[in-house]
Residue frames relative to the residue before (quaternion, step in Angstrom):
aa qw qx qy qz dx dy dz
X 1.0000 0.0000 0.0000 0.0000 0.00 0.00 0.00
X 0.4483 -0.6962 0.5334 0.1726 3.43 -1.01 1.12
X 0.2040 -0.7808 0.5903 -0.0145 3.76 -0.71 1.46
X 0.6246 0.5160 -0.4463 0.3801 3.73 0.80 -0.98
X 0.3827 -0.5250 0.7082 0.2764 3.05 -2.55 -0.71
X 0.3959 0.7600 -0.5127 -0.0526 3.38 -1.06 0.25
X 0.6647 -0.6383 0.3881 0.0012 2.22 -1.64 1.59
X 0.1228 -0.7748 0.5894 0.1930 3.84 -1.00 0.22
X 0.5018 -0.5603 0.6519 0.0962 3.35 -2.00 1.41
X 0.1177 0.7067 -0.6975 0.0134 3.47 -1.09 0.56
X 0.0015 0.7163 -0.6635 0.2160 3.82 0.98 1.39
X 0.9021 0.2360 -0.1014 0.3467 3.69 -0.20 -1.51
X 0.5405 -0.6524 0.4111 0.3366 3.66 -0.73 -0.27
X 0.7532 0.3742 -0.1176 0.5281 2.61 1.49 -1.64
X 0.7653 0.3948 -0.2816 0.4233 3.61 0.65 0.24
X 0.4563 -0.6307 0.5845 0.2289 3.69 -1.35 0.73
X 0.1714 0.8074 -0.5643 0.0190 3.51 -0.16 1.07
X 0.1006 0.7660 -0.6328 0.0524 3.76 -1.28 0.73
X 0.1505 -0.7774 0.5956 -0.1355 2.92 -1.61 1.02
X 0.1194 0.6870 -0.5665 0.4391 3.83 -0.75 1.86
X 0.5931 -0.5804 0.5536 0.0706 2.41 -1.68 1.14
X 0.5384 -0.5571 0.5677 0.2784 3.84 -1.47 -0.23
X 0.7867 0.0376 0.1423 0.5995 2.96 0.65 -1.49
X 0.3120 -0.5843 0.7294 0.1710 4.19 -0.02 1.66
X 0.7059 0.3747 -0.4614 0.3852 3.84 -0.94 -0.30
X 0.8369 0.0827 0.0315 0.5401 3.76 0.21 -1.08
X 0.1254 -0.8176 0.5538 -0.0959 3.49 0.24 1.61
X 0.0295 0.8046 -0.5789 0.1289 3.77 0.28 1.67
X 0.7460 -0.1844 0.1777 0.6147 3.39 1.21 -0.90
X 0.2581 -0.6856 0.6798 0.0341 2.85 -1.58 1.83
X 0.4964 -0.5183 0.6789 0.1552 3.77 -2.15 0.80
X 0.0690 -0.6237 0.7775 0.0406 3.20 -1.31 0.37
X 0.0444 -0.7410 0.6696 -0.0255 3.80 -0.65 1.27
X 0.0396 -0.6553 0.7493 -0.0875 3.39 -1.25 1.48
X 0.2053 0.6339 -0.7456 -0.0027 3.37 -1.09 1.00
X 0.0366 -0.5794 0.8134 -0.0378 3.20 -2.32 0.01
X 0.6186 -0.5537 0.5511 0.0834 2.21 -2.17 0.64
X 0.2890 -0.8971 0.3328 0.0297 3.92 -0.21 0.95
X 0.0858 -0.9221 0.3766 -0.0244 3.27 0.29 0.90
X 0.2564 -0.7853 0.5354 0.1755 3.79 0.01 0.74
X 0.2644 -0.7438 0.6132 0.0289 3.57 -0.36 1.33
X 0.6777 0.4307 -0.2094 0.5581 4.19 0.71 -0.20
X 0.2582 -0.7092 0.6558 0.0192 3.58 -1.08 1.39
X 0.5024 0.5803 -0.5551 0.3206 3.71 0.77 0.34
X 0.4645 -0.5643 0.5355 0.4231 3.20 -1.41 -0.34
X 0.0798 0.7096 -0.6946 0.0873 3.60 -0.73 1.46
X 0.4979 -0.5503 0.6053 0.2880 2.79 -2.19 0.33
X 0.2844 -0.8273 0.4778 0.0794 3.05 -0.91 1.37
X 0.5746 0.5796 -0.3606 0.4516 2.82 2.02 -0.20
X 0.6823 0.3691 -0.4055 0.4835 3.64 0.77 0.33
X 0.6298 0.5106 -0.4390 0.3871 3.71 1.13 -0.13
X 0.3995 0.6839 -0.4278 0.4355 3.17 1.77 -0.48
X 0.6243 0.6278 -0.2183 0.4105 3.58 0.12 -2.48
X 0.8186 0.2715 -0.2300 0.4508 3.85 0.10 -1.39
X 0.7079 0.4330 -0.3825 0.4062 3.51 0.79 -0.09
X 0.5533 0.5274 -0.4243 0.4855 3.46 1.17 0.01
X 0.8257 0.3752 -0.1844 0.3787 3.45 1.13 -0.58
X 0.4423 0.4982 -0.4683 0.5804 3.08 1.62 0.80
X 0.4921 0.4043 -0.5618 0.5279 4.12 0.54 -0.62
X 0.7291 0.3958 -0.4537 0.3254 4.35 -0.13 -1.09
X 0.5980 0.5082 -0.3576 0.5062 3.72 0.89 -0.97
X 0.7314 0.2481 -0.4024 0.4914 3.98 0.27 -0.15
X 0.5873 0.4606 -0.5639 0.3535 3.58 -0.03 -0.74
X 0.7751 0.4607 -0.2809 0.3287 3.83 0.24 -1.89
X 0.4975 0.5826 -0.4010 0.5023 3.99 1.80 -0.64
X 0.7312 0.4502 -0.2237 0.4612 3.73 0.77 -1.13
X 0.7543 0.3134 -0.2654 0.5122 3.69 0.70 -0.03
X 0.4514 0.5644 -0.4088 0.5573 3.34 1.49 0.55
X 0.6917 0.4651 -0.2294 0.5025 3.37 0.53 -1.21
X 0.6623 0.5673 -0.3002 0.3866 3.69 0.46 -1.01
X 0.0487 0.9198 -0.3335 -0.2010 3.49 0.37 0.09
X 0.4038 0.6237 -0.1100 0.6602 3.26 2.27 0.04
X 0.5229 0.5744 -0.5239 0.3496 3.69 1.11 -0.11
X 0.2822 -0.7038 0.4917 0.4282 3.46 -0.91 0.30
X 0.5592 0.6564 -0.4479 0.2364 3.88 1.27 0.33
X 0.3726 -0.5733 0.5641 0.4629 3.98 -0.88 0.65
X 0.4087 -0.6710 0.5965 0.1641 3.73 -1.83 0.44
X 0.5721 0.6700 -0.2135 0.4222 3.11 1.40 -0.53
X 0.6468 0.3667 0.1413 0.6536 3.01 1.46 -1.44
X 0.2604 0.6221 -0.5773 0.4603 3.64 0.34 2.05
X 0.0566 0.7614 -0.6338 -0.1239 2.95 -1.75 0.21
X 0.1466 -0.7675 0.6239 -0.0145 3.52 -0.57 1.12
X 0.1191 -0.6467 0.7511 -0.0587 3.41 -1.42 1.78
X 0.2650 0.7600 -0.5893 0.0697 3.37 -0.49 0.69
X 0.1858 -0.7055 0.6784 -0.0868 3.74 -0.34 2.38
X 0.2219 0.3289 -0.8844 0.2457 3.08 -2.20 1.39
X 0.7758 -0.4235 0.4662 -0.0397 2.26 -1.89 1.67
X 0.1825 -0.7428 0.6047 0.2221 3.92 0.20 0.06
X 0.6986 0.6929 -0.0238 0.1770 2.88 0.41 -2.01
X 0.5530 0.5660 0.0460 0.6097 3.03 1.70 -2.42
X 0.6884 0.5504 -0.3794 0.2814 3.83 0.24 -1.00
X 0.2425 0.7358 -0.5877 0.2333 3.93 0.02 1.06
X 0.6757 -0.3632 0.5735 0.2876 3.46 -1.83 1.36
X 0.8847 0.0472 -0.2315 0.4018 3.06 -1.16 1.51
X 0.7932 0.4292 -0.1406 0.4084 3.59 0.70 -0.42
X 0.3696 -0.8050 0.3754 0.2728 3.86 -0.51 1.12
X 0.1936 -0.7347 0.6106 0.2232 3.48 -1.01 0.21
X 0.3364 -0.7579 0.4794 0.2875 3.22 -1.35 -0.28
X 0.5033 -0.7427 0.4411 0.0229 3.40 -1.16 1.51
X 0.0377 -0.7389 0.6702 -0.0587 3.36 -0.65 0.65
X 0.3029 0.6488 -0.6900 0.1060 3.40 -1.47 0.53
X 0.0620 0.6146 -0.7718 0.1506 3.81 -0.79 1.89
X 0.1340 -0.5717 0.8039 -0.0942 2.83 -1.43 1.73
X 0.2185 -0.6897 0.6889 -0.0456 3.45 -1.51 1.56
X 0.1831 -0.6428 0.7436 -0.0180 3.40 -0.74 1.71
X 0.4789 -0.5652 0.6683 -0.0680 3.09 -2.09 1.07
X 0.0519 0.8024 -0.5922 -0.0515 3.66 -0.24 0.70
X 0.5755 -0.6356 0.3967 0.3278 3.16 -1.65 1.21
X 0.6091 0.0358 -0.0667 0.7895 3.89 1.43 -0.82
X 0.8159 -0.3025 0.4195 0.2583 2.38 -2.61 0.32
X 0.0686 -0.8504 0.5147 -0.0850 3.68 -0.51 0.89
X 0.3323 -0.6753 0.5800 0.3115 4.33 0.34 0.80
X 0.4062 -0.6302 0.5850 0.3091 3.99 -1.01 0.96
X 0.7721 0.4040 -0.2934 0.3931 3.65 0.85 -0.58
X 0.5005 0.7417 -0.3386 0.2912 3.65 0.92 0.67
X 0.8882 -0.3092 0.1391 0.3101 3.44 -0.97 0.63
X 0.7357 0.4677 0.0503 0.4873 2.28 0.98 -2.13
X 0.6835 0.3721 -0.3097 0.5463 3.85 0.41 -0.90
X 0.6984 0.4803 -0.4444 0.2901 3.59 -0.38 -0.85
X 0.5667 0.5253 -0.3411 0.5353 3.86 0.92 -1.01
X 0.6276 0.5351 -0.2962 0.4818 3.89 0.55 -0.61
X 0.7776 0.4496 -0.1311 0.4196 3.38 0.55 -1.27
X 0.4991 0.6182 -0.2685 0.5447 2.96 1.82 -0.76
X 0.5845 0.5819 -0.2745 0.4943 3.56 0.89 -1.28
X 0.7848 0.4212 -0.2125 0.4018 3.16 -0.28 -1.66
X 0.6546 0.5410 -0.2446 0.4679 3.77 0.61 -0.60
X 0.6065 0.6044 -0.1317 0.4995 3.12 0.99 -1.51
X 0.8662 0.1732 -0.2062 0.4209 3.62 0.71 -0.72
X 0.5327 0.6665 -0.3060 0.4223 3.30 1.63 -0.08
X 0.3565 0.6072 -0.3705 0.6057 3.52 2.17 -0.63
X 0.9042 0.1327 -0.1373 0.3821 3.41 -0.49 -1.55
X 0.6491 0.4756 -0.3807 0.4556 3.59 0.28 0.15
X 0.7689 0.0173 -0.1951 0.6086 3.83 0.77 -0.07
X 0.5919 0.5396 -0.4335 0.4130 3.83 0.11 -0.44
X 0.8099 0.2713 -0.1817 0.4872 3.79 0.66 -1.19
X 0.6053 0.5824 -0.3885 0.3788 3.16 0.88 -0.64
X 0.5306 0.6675 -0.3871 0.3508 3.99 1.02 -0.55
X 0.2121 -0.7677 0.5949 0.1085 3.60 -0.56 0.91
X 0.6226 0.5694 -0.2359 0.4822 3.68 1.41 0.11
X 0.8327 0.1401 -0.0640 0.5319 3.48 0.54 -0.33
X 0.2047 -0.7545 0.6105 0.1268 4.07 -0.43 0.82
X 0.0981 -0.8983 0.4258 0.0456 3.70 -1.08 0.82
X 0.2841 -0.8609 0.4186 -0.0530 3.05 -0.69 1.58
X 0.3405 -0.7142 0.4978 0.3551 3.80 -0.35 0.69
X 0.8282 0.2625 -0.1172 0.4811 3.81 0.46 -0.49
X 0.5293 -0.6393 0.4033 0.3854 3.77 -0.71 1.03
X 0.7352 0.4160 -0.0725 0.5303 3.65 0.24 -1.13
């Protein structure tokens, strides 16, 4: 039986963003779920399996920089998880894929998902993961809807 809440972002256009807990009663750790649609913006022949690899490891290199710096976050840094799914395989010049990226934050205490305090954070943490890896890619355009 499902216990959590979640909640929907409507920061970007081009992305589906949500955010929620498992369990609303015991709030140990909340997901942030960004997906989209991917678009390959380059007719060469690249390896998507390393543009893939370096973009999963820039979203980890900012989230764990941003919750380092933050000293007031209520999120451990130590204690993340980052799923980030594209197709390798699927990725072809002219044609969308679909994007996934759930990043699981750890809280130091029990924190309500609907409170003051988290949402400005989440706001943050989203907020720069959009513009610091999502736009910044010169490989892939994103789209909230396949078609």
């Amino acid at each position: 039986m499902k216990k959590g809440k979640e909640l929907k972002l409507q920061l970007f256009k081009n992305y589906n963003i949500v955010y929620g807990t498992v369990d609303n009663r015991n709030s140990k750790a909340l997901y942030i779920n960004i997906s989209s649609w991917a678009q390959p913006l380059i007719n060469d022949d690249i390896n998507y399996n390393r543009v893939i690899r370096d973009f999963d490891k820039s979203i980890r290199q900012n989230i764990y920089n941003m919750l380092a710096e933050d000293i007031c976050t209520p999120f451990l840094k130590e204690q993340t998880i980052v799923d980030f799914d594209i197709r390798k395989s699927g990725v072809k010049y002219g044609k969308r894929s679909f994007l996934s990226c759930e990043i699981t934050l750890f809280m130091r205490h029990e924190i309500p998902i609907n409170s003051m305090i988290l949402k400005p954070k989440i706001d943050e943490i989203v907020d720069m993961l959009i513009k610091n890896t999502f736009r910044t890619s010169n490989v892939f355009k994103f789209h909230k809807k396949k078609r």
